[in-house]
DRENNU-33275 format. One record per residue (C-alpha): residue number from 1; residue in three letters; x, y, z. Coordinates in pm, whole numbers. Example, Ala and Ser with C-alpha at 12.3 -4.5 7.8 and 13.67 -1.06 7.14 Angstrom:
// residues 2
nr  rest  c1  c2  c3
1  ALA  1230  -450  780 $
2  SER  1367  -106  714 $
//
This chain:
// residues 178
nr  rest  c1  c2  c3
1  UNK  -1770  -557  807 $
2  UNK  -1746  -302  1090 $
3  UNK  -2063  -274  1316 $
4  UNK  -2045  -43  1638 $
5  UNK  -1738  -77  1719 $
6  UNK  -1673  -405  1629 $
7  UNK  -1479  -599  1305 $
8  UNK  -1619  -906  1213 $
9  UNK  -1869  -878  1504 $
10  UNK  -1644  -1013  1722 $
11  UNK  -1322  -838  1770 $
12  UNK  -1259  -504  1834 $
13  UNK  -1208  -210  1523 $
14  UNK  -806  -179  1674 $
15  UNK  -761  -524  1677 $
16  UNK  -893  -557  1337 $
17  UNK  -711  -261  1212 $
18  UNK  -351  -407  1403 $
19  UNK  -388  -739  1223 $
20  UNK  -437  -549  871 $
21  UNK  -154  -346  967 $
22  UNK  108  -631  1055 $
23  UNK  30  -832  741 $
24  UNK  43  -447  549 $
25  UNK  403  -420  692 $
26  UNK  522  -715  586 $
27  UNK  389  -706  252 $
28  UNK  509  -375  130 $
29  UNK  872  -452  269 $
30  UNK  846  -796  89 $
31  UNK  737  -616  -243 $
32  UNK  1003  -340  -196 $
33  UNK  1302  -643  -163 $
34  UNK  1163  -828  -464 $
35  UNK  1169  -530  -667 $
36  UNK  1507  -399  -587 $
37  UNK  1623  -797  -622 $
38  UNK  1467  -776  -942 $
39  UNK  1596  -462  -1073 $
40  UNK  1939  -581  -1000 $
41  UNK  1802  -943  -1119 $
42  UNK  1687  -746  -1495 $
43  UNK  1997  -504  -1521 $
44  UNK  2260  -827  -1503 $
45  UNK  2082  -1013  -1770 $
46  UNK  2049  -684  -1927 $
47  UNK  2452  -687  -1943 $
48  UNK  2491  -1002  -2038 $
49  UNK  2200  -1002  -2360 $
50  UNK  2345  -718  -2478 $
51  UNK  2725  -847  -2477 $
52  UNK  2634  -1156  -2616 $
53  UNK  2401  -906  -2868 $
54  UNK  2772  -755  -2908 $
55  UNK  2965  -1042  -2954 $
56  UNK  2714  -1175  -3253 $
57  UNK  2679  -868  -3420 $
58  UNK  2323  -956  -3386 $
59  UNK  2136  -569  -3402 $
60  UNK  1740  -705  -3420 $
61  UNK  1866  -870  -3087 $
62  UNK  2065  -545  -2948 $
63  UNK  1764  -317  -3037 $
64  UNK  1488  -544  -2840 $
65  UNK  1725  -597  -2521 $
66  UNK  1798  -185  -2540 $
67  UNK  1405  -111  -2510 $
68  UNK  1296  -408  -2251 $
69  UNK  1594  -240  -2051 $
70  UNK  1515  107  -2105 $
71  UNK  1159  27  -1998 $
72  UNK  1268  -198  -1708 $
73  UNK  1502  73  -1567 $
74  UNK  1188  320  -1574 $
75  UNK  960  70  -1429 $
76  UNK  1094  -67  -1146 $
77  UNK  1238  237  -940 $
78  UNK  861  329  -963 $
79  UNK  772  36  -834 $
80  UNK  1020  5  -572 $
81  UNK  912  412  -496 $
82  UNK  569  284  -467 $
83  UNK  634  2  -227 $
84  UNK  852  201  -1 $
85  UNK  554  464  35 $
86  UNK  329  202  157 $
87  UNK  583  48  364 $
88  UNK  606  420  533 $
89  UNK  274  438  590 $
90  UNK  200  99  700 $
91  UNK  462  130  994 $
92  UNK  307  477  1046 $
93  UNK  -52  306  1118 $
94  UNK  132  55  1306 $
95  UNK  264  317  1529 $
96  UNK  -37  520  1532 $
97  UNK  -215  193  1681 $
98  UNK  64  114  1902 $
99  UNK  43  443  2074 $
100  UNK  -355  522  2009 $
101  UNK  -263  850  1819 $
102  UNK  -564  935  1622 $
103  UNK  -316  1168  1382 $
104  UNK  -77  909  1290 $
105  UNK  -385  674  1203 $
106  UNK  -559  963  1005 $
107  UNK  -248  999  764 $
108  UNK  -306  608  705 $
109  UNK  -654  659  603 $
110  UNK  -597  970  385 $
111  UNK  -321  771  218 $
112  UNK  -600  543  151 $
113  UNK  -849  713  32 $
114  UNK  -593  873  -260 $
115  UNK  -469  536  -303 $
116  UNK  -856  406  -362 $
117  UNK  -909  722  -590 $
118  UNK  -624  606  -855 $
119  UNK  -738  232  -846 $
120  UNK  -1128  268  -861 $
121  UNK  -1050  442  -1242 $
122  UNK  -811  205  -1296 $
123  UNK  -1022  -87  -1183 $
124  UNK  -1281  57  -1397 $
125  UNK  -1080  114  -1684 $
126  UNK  -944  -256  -1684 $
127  UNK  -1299  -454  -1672 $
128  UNK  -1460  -206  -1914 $
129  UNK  -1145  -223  -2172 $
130  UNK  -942  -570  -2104 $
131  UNK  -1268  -769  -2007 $
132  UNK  -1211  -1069  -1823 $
133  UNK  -1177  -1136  -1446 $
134  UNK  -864  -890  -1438 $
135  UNK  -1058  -591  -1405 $
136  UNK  -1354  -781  -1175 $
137  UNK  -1077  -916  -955 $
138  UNK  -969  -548  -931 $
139  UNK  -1281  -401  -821 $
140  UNK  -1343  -661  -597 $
141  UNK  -1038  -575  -450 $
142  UNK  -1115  -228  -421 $
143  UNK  -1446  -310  -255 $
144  UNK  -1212  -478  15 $
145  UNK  -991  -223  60 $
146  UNK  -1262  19  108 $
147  UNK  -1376  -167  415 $
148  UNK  -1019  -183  551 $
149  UNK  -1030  142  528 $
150  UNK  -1385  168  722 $
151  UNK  -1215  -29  968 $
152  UNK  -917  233  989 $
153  UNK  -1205  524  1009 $
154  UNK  -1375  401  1260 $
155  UNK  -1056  313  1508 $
156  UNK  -942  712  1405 $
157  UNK  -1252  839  1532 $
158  UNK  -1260  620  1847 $
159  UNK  -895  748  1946 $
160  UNK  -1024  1100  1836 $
161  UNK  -1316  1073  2112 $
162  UNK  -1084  902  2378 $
163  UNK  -874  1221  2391 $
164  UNK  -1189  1387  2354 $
165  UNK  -1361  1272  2645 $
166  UNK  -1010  1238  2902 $
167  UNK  -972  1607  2829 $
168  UNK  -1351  1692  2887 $
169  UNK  -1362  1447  3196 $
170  UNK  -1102  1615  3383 $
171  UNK  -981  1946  3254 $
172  UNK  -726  1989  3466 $
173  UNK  -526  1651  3323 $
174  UNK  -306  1749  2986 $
175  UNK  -343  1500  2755 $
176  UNK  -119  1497  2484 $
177  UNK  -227  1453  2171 $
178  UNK  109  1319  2017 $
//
């Protein structure tokens, strides 16, 4: 919870969104390595089911390995698409922070507020349907997010008003906004 200026009440909105921002980093490039290692992991035993498959003459077998790898092999370059997105975008926030560029920040945010807009449906969509915790865990989730992303807002707007104020303070200083 953010409160005037502050994350937690006790440490400051950049600080806050810094932390997030590390452990965002080196999520999304763990997720993007486990999915490409488990692309390659999926097409080898792919190879070897459906040799085997071969060898038998066993076509029930054949038939179920040629759809889980047809799926798999559709799958998992989305996946590993997906991760490297929010890898980019995690190391842009990162350097936005670094830097205390309110623009680099901002395309963070927007990113998350599209990303929030296809998993509150979703989220929706999975406790009303499914049932069970899946979909609760989801939302809850969500509602998490959402003040991560409150967290981002508020450091945007702060860098916004920095440059703000040095370039009303003293006109004569150029302050770059990049």
């Amino acid at each position: 919870m953010c409160y005037k200026g502050k994350c937690l009440y006790c440490i400051e909105v950049e600080t806050g969104a810094l932390i997030y921002a590390i452990l965002n980093v080196m999520c999304s490039a763990l997720g993007t390595v486990m999915s490409i290692g488990t692309l390659i992991y999926i097409n080898v035993m792919y190879h070897e089911v459906v040799h085997k498959a071969d060898l038998e003459g066993n076509e029930q077998l054949m038939e179920g390995a040629l759809i889980f790898g047809l799926a798999a092999n559709i799958v998992m370059p989305i996946l590993i698409v997906s991760c490297s997105i929010a890898f980019g975008f995690a190391v842009c926030l990162i350097v936005g922070l670094c830097k205390r560029n309110a623009n680099y920040v901002k395309a963070f945010y927007i990113y998350g507020l599209l990303k929030m807009m296809l998993a509150v449906p979703a989220a929706f969509y999975m406790a009303l349907q499914i049932g069970g915790p899946q979909g609760l865990l989801l939302l809850f989730g969500c509602t998490i997010y959402s003040m991560i992303l409150m967290m981002i807002r508020m450091t945007y707007k702060k860098f916004e008003n920095e440059v703000a104020y040095n370039t009303f303070s003293n006109p004569l200083t150029v302050v770059s906004k990049y």
